[in-house]
Each structure stands twice: as C-alpha cells, then as structure tokens.
C-alpha positions in Angstrom: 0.0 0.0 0.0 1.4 3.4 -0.7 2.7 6.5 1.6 1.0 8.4 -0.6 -2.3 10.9 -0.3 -4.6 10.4 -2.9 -5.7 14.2 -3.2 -2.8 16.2 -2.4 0.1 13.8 -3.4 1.7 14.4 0.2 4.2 11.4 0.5 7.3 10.4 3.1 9.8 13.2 3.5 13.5 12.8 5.0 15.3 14.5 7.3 17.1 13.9 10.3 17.2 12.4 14.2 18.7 15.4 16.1 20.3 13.8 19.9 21.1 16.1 22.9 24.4 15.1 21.8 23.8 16.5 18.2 24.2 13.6 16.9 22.3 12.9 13.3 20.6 9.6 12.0 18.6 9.6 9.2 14.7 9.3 9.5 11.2 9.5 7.5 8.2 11.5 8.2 5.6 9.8 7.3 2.3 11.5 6.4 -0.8 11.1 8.6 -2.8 9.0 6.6 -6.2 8.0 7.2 -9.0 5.3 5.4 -12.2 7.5 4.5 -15.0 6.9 2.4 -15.8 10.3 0.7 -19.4 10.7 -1.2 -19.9 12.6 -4.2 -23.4 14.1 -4.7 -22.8 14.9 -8.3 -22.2 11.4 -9.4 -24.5 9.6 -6.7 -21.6 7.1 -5.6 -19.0 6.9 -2.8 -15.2 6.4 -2.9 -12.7 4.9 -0.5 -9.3 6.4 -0.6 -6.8 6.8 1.8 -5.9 10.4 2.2 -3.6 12.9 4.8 -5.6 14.4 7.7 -5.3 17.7 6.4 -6.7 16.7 2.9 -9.8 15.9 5.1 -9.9 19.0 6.6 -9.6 20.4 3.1 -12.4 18.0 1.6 -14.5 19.4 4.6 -13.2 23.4 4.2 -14.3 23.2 0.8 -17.7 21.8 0.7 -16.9 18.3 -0.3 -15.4 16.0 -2.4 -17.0 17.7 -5.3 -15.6 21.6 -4.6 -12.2 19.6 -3.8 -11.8 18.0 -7.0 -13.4 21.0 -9.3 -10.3 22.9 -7.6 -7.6 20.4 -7.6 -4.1 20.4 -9.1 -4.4 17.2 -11.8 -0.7 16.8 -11.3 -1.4 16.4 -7.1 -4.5 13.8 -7.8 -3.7 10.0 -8.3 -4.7 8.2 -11.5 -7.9 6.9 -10.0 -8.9 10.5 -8.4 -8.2 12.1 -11.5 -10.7 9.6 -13.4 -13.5 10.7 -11.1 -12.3 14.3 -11.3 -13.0 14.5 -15.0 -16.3 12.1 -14.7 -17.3 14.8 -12.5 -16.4 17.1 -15.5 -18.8 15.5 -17.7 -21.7 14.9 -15.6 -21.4 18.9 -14.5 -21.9 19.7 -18.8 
C-alpha cells in the first residue's frame, strides 16, 4: 500500500534524528494517513481512498469531495482521483 495521499500527493519526507548530543541519523516522516469513504453528490456514488488528515480538513473546508476535486491540481490527484475528477467534468456539462 502506498505513503501516498490520494488528493494532495503528500508522500514520506527525510530528514534527520537530532540527539542532545547533536548527533544525526537519518529518518522518515511519514504522512498522517487515514482510510475515508468520501461521497460525491454529483455522481451519486462513494469512494474509498486513503488520504492525509489535512486533505480531510480540506475536503471538509471546501464543501466536499466535489468543490475539492473541481479545484484540484491534476498533477497532485492519483490516476484513479483524476478519473472521477473529469467524470465529475462531464456529468457537471
């Protein structure tokens, strides 16, 4: 399964374990991902997708799934998002 947010792309970062001794080890940061099932109202269905915490907050800040994808970067989304993004397109015309 992959580190990866399906909305905002937000993946692992590196950087580093600092000791009292300032001594430095490598280490990840791991985004805060969580299992949601998000419903669009346009197209009648739901999706589950595992997104960050703060792409929830974003979904919500925004009016749902809907507003989130109409505003959305295409490079940010993953392939399936992006599919339901432009399905949204079409129904909307």
């Amino acid at each position: 399964m992959s580190r990866r947010c399906e909305l905002t792309g937000k993946g692992p970062m590196s950087g580093n374990n600092v000791s009292h001794a300032n001594n430095k080890t490598k280490r990840r940061f791991l985004p805060n991902l969580v299992d949601v099932t998000l419903a669009s109202e346009t197209l009648g269905k739901s999706f589950k997708m595992r997104i960050s915490a703060s792409a929830l907050r974003s979904v919500d800040h925004r009016g749902g799934l809907d507003a989130f994808l109409a505003k959305a970067k295409d490079v940010e989304l993953s392939d399936r998002m992006l599919a339901v993004k432009k399905e949204l397109a079409k129904a909307a015309a």
